[in-house]
N, C-alpha and C positions, 0 to 999 in steps of 0.2 A: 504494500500500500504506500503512495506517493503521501510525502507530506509537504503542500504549500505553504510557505509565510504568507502575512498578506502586509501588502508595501504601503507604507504613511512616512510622512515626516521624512523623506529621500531614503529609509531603509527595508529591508527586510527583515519582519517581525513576528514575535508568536504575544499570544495575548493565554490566561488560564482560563477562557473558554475555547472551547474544542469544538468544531465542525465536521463533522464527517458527511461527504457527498455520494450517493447512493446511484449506480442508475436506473432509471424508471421502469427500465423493459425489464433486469435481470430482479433487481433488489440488492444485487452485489453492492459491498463498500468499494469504491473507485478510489476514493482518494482523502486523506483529511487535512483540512485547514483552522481554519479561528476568525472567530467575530472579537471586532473590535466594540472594546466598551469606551463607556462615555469618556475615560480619560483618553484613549488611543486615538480618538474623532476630535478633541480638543488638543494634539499635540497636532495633529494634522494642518486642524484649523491655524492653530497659532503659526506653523512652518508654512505653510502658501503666503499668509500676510505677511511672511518676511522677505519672499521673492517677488511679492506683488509688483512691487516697482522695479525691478530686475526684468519680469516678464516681458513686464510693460515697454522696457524702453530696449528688447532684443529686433536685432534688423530683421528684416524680411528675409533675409536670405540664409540665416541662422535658424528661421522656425521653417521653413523651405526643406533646407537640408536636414533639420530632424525627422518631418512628418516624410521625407523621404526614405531617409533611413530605416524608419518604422517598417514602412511599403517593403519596403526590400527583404526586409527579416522575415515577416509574414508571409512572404511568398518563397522567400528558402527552405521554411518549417509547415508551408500550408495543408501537408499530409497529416503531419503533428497536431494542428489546430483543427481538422476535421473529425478526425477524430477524438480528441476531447472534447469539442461538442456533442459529439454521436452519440458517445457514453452520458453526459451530464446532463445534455437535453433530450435523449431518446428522439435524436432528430435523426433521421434517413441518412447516411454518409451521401448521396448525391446531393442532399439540399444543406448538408454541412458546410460541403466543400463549396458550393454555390455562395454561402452564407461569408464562407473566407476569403473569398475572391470579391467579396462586395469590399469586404474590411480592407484591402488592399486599392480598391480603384478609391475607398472612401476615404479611407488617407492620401492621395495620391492627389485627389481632387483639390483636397484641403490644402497639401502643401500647394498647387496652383495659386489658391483665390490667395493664400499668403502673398503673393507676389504681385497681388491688384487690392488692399485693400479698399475700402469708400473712401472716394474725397472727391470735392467736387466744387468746381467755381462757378459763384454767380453774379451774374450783371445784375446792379443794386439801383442802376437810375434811370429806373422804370417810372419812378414819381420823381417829383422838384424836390422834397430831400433827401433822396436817394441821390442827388448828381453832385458827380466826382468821388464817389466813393464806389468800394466793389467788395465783395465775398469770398471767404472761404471757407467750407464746412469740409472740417477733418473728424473723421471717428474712433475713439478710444476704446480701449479695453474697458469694459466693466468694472474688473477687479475680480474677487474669489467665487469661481462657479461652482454650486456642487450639482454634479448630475446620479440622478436614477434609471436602475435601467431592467430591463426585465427578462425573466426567463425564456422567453421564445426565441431571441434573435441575441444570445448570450453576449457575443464578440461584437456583430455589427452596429448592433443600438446603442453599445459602452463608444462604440467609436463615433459614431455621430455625436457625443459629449465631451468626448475627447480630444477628437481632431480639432473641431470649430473654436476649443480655450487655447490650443499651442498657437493655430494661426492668427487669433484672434494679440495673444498676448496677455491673457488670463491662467493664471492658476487654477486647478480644479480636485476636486475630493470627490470621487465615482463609488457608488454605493450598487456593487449589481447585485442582481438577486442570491438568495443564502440556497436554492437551488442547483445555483450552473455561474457555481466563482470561478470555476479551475481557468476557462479559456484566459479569461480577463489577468487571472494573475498570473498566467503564462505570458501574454503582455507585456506585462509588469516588470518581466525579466528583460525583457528588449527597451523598453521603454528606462528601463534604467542606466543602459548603454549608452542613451542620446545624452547631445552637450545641453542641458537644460539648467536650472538652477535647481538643485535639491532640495526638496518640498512642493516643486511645483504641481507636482501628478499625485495623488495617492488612491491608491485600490483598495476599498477595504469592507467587507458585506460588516454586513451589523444586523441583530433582530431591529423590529420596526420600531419597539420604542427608543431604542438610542438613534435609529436613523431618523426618527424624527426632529433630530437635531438640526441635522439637513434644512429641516424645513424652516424653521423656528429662529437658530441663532442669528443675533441681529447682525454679524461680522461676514457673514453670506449675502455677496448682493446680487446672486442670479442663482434660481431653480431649474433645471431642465429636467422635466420628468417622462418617463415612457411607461405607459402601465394601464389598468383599467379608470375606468370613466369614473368609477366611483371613492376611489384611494384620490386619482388626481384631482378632483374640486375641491376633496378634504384638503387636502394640503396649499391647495391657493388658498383654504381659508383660514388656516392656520399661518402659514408665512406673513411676516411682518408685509401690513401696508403699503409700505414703499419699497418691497422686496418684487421686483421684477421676473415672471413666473412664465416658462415655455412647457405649454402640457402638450403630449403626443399621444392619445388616447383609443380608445377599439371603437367599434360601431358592428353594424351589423348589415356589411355591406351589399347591396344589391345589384342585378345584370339583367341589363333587356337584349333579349332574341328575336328580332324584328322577322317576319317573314322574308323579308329580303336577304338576311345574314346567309352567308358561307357557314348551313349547320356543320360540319365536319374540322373545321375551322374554330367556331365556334365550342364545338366539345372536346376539341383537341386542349382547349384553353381553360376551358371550365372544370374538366375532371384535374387540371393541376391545382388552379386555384379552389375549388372546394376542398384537397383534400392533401394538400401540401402540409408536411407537421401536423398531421392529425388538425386540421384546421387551427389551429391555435397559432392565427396570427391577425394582426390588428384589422387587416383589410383582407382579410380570408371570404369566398364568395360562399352568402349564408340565403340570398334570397336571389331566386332564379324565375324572370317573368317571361317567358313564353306566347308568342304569339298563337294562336287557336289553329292556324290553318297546317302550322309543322309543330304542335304541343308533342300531338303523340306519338312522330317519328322523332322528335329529342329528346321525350321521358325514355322510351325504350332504349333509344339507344347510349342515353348517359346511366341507364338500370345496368345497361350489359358491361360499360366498360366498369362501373363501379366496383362488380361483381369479380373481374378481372384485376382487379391492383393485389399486387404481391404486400402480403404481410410478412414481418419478420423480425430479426435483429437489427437494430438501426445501424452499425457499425458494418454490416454485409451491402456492399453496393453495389445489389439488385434490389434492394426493400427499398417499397415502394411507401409504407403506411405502417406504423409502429405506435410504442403503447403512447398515451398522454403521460401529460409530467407528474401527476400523482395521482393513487387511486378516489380519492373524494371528487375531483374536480372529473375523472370517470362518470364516478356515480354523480354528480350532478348532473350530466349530461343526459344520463340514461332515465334521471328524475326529471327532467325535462320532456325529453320524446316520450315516456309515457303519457305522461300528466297532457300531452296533445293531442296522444291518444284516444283518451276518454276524453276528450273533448271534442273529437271526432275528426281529427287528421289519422290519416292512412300512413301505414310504411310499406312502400313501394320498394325498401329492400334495406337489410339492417337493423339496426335499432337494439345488438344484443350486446353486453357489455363482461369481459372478461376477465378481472384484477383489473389493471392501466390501459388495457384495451379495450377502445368501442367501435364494434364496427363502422365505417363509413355508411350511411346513413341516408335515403332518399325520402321525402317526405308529400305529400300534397294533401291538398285540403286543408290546412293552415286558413287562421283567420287570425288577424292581426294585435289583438289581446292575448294571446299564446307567446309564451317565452320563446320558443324558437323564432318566432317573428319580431316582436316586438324588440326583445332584448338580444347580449351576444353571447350567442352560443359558446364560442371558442373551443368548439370541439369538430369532428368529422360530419356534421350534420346538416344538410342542404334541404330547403324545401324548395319544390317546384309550383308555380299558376300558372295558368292560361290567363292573355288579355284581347280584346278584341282591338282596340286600337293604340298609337303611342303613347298618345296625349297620355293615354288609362293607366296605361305604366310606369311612367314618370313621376304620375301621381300617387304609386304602387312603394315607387323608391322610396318620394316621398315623405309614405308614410312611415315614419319614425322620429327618434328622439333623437338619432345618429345622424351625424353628417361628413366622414373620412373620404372614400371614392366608390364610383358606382363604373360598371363597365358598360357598353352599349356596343351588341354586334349587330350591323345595319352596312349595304350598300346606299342608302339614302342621304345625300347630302340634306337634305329639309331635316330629317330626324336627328342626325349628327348635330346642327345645328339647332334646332328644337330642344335636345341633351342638351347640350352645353347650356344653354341661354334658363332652362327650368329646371334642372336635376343641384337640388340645393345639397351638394357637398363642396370636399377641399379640391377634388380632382375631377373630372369626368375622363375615363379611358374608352377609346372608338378603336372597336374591333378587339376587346383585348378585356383580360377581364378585372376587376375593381380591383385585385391582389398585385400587377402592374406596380414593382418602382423601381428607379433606378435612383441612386444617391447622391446627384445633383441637381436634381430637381424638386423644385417647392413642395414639402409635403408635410399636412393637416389636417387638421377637418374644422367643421363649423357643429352647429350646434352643441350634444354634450360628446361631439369625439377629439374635442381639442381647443389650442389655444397659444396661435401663436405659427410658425414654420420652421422646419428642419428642412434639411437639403446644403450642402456646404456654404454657399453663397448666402443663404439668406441666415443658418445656423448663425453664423460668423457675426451678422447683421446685428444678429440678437443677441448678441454676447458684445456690442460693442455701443457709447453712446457717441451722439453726432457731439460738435462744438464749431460754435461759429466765430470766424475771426472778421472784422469788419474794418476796413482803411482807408485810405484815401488813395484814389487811382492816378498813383504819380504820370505825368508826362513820359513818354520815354525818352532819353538825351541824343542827343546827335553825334 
């Protein structure tokens, strides 16, 4: 059994609480670590504020060449880090190793935007006392970020907190989940390679009441969180007032199947996004609208490939579909497709639940007071309707509390158009299904699935304040 420190304060350290990480599919002990307590999260804290202004004033081309560095390590070990996810998330080793290649384009990207941050000149004499003077808005570091990050996307999501404070020029304190630490403070070993200043980064899982220190201490002046919808508003309303707060939250995203869609296309794309990581992912496709005239050539045929995905050990890559990250969040699932069932939704295939395994899951007749509808699943569980026209299903999306990304497959430029312009989320994706991201592109939601954008460019944005310089527009000399 591997034993991980977990890194605070520029070291590697053990704390006398003891972690031991489990994987989900076997129950085997994989590996043990330690949760930092309150004193270990306050040595943390206290060390980033002493590199703050260090951070702050290192050249672009110095956070460049770290977030490079990083890239490069991750991708000489990317076998390595595939597989510690595979074990700690009971993630499938192909959406592992997809999940590690994102960490590598996602730092990679970062150290880019390092090399553009925001500034921008404005012409000020626009009005009579605006003339002969002129603008400069230059954007700053924040100061101490701490980011949260969650068990589904172990390595990627800690990196989207990570990247955006090195290029930004903030310090930061990463709290990932006490689930799936190993990848992150595998990391941590690389990350402690880079020319950084000591204290800037610290790894370090904690149970939730010392992590809500995170939220809370007033010497935090940015929260970035990645998690369910109901933890994240708790915590914006716990963090001090004037604590500036990036929530990245689930929903329970939905896809319309327009008559005119490419179905084969179309399913090609939907049996990954339903049931990618056992659906337990933020934009995981949970609500599937169907056009009436091809309903019942796409239930069948999304019935048969469902039927067809390889179970297995998630460390073997052929498995397609493995167990979930603990057995309760199982059996909620399985509390759930019942409880639809007597309420009078059908299962059209699935619905049985094994220890950490539920099967992949088809559903219809759903009505939208039913938890598999209304709320997020975050497991293997898809239902299917029929709509007769777009307008109907838009309105379908719609209906919910959530608002992350909706997908729409359509040859129709009116209906592409029509989606984009009424389909009230952070993304609308055409041809392709709501599960759709790549990591430099704007990504959030509206209503309760978020608050705020990820994506390196804009991460970065948000991790930094504008300041405006205002002068007089000297002549230029001869």
């Amino acid at each position: 059994m591997e034993t991980y420190k977990i890194y605070f304060a520029g070291k590697f350290q053990t704390t006398d609480k003891e972690l031991i990480v489990k994987s989900p599919f076997s129950g085997k002990v994989i590996a043990r670590t330690f949760l930092a307590g309150e004193k270990e999260v306050n040595q943390a804290i206290e060390a980033a504020l002493a590199v703050e202004k260090q951070m702050a004033q290192l050249p672009s081309y110095v956070r460049y060449e770290a977030l490079m560095y990083i890239a490069g390590k991750i991708r000489e070990n990317k076998e390595k880090f595939a597989h510690i996810i595979a074990s700690e998330a009971a993630k499938p080793y192909r959406y592992a190793m997809g999940e590690v290649l994102r960490a590598i384009q996602t730092f990679t990207v970062a150290a880019e935007e390092a090399k553009r941050l925001p500034k921008e000149y404005i012409s000020l004499d626009w009005t009579r006392p605006g003339h002969g003077k002129e603008g400069l808005v230059k954007y700053f570091p924040i100061g101490l970020v701490a980011g949260i990050s969650p068990f589904n996307f172990p390595l990627n999501l800690a990196v989207h907190k990570i990247a955006p404070a090195i290029a930004a020029g903030n310090p930061i304190i990463l709290k990932p989940s006490r689930h799936t630490p190993l990848s992150t403070l595998e990391l941590a070993k690389i990350i402690d390679e880079i020319e950084l200043p000591k204290g800037a980064v610290s790894i370090m899982p904690t149970d939730r009441q010392v992590g809500n220190i995170l939220v809370t201490d007033p010497r935090i002046k940015m929260l970035s969180f990645t998690g369910s919808p109901a933890v994240g508003w708790k915590m914006k309303q716990m963090a001090p007032p004037k604590r500036k707060v990036l929530l990245e939250l689930g929903g329970n995203a939905g896809v319309i199947v327009s008559r005119t869609a490419d179905l084969q296309k179309a399913l090609d794309r939907i049996i990954i996004g339903a049931y990618a990581y056992s659906g337990q992912v933020c934009i995981h496709t949970q609500r599937i609208f169907v056009h009436k005239d091809v309903f019942d050539d796409f239930t069948t045929q999304l019935i048969e490939r469902t039927k067809n995905l390889k179970k297995g050990d998630p460390t073997d890559p052929g498995t397609e579909i493995s167990a979930m990250i603990e057995e309760k969040e199982a059996q909620r699932v399985e509390q759930w497709v019942n409880e639809a069932v007597n309420q009078g939704a059908k299962v059209l295939f699935g619905g049985q639940r094994e220890f950490t395994f539920f099967q992949p899951t088809v559903l219809t007749g759903t009505k939208n007071d039913m938890k598999v509808w209304a709320l997020e699943v975050f497991g293997p569980v898809v239902l299917v309707e029929p709509f007769e026209i777009f307008e109907q299903a838009v309105d379908m999306i719609n209906d919910s509390q959530y608002g992350l990304q909706a997908g729409v497959f359509t040859e129709s430029f009116k209906e592409m158009s029509y989606a984009f312009n009424n389909v009230e989320v952070g993304g609308v994706i055409i041809n392709d299904v709501s599960t759709f991201r790549v990591d430099h592109m704007p990504y959030g939601g509206v209503k309760n699935s978020g608050f705020g954008r990820e994506g390196l460019k804009y991460s970065i944005r948000e991790q930094m304040e504008p300041r405006l310089l205002v002068m007089p527009n000297y002549p230029t000399m001869d």
